[in-house]
Structure formats: structure tokens, C-alpha cells
N, C-alpha and C positions, 0 to 999 in steps of 0.2 A: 834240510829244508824247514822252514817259520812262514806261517802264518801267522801277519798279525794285521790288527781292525785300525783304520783309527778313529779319534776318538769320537764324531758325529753318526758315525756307524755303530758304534758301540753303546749310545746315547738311543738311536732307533733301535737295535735289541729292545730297548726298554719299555721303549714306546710301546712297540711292536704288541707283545705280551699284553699290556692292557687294551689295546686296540681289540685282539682277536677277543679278547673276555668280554668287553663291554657291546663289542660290536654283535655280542649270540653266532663267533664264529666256532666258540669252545664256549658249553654250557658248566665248567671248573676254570679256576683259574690256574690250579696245578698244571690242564690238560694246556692249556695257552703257556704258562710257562716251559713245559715237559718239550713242546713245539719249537719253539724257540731255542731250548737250548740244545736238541737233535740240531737244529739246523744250522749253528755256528759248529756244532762238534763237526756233522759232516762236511763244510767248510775248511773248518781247519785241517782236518784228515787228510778230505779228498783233492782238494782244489789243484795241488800241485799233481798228482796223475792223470786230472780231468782235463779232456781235450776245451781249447778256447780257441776263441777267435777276436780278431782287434775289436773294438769298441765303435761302434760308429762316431761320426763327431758329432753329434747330439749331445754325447757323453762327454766331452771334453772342458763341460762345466764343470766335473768334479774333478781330471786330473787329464794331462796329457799322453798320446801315447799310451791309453790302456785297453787290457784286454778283456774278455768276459767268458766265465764258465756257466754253466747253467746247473742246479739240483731240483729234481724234480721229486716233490714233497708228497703231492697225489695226482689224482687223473687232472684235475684242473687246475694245479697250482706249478708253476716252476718257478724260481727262485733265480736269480742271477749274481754271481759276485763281478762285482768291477775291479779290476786290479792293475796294479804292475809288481814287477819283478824286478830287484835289485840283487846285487852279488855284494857278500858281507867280503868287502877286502882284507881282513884280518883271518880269516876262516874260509874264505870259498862257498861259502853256505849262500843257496838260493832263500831267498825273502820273496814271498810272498804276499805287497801290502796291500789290503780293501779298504778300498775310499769309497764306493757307493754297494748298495747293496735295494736291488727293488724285484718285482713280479711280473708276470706274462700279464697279470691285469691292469698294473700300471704303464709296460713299459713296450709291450709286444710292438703296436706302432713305431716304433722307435728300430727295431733289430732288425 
């Protein structure tokens, strides 16, 4: 199993990181990076054992046919990967690709 981002997901990682610093959601910018980069490792780890569910079609501006897990980062924050699943035909290997990646404060309306 593979986890991978692409690459306007991997572009908000970046964002993301200066967002929480300049926003006073992390008073370091380590502590906003250090955030960030738990939260793609947990991602990549866990996504594939973590229970999902389809995607509403609200979602279906980022890709078709996708599903969504959720990580929950503290009391107030959950995180959601948007994804699908492809099988590597040369290997058998399940893929796991995230095409959107948003929060219970942006997106909860939505799920």
C-alpha cells in the first residue's frame, strides 16, 4: 500500500504551515511546521487502515468517485483526506491518491 499527495495538496501542506504561524494558531513556526508534518505522516500511515466513507458530491469538484477518512488532530480540529484508490497492475499494490485535503471548520457543512 502507497500513499500519495498530489501536487495542489502538497502545495497547501505549505500553505498550511504559514497559515497556522501567522494566523497566532502556533506562536513558533517549528511548532506549525512540526503540525503539518505529523499530519501528512499520519496520513500516509494510517489512511489505508482508517475506516471511510464516499465522498459527498459536493466533493466531486476535486475528483470523482471519492472517498474520505477523517484524523483527528485535537478536541477541535479533525482533518479529512479525500481520496481514491487505484490497484498498481504491475504489482497488485493498493494506491492511495489525495486530491483534496480540508477541516471540520471548513468543511463540516458539507459531510
Amino acid at each position: 500500500m502507497s500513499v500519495s499527495f498530489i501536487p495542489e495538496v502538497l502545495d497547501y501542506f505549505e500553505e498550511l504551515m504559514i497559515i497556522l504561524y501567522e494566523k497566532g494558531y502556533f506562536s513558533l513556526e517549528d511548532s506549525a511546521q512540526k503540525y503539518v508534518i505529523d499530519l501528512v505522516s499520519d496520513i500516509k500511515v494510517n489512511l489505508p487502515i482508517r475506516s471511510h466513507k464516499p465522498a459527498p458530491i459536493y466533493f466531486e469538484r476535486y475528483g470523482k468517485n471519492m472517498k474520505y477518512a477523517g484524523f483527528k488532530k485535537n478536541k477541535r480540529t479533525t482533518w479529512y483526506a479525500f481520496f481514491n484508490t487505484y490497484k498498481d497492475e504491475n504489482t497488485g499494490e493498493n494506491i492511495y491518491l489525495v486530491r483534496y485535503i480540508a477541516n471540520n471548520h471548513t468543511v463540516a457543512q458539507h459531510l
